[in-house]
C-alpha positions in Angstrom: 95.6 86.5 120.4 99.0 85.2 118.6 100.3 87.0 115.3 98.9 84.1 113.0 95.8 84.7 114.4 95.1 88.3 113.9 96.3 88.0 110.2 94.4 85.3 109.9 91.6 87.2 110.9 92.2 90.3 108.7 92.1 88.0 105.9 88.9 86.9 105.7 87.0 89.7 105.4 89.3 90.6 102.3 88.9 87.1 100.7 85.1 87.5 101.1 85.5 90.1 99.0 87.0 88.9 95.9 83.6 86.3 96.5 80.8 89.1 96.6 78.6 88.1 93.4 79.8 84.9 92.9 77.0 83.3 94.0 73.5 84.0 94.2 73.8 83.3 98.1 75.7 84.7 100.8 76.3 80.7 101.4 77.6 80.0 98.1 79.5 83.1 98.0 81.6 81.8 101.6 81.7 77.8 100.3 83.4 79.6 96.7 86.1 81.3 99.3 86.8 78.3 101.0 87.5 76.5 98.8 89.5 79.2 96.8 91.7 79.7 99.8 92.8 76.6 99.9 92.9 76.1 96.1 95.1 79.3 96.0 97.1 78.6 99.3 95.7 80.5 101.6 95.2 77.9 103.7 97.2 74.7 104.0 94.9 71.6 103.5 95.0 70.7 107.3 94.9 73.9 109.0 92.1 74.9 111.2 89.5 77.0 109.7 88.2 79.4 112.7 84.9 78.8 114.4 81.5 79.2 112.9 80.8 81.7 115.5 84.5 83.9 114.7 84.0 83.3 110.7 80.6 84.9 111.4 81.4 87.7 113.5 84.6 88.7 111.0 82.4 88.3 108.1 79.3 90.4 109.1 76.7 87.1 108.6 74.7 85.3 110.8 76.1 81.9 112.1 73.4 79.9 110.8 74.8 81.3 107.3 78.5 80.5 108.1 77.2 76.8 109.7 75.5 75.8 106.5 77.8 76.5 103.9 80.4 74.7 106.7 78.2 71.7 106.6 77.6 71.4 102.9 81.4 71.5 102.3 81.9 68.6 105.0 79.4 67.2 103.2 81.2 66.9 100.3 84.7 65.9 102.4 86.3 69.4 101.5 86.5 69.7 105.2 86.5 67.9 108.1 84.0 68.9 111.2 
């Protein structure tokens, strides 16, 4: 696992954070981050978010969680699939 990974990793979890009770769902609560990180710069519109699975697994959430609120924010071209 490169550098940019494992920070990238570590982050998550404390960006979730700043999330908790944002929304009344654990959905809402992950699409508000996302969007925040790149809003913020965190994340450089472009770069790759990780996997459903990864984001799922760092976060503590079930993928089916992590897939959803992926899906509504392609739904809304915020990201790309």
């Amino acid at each position: 696992m490169t550098r940019h990974a494992r920070t990238s990793e570590l982050m998550w979890p404390r960006l979730f954070k700043r999330f908790e009770g944002t929304s009344r769902t654990l959905q809402g609560q992950l699409r508000d981050m996302l969007v925040h990180s790149v809003m913020e710069g965190f994340l450089s519109p472009g770069e790759a978010l990780p996997s459903s699975r990864l984001l799922a697994e760092i976060l503590g959430m079930s993928r089916a969680t992590v897939t959803l609120a992926l899906q509504a924010l392609a739904d809304k071209g915020l990201i790309v699939a």
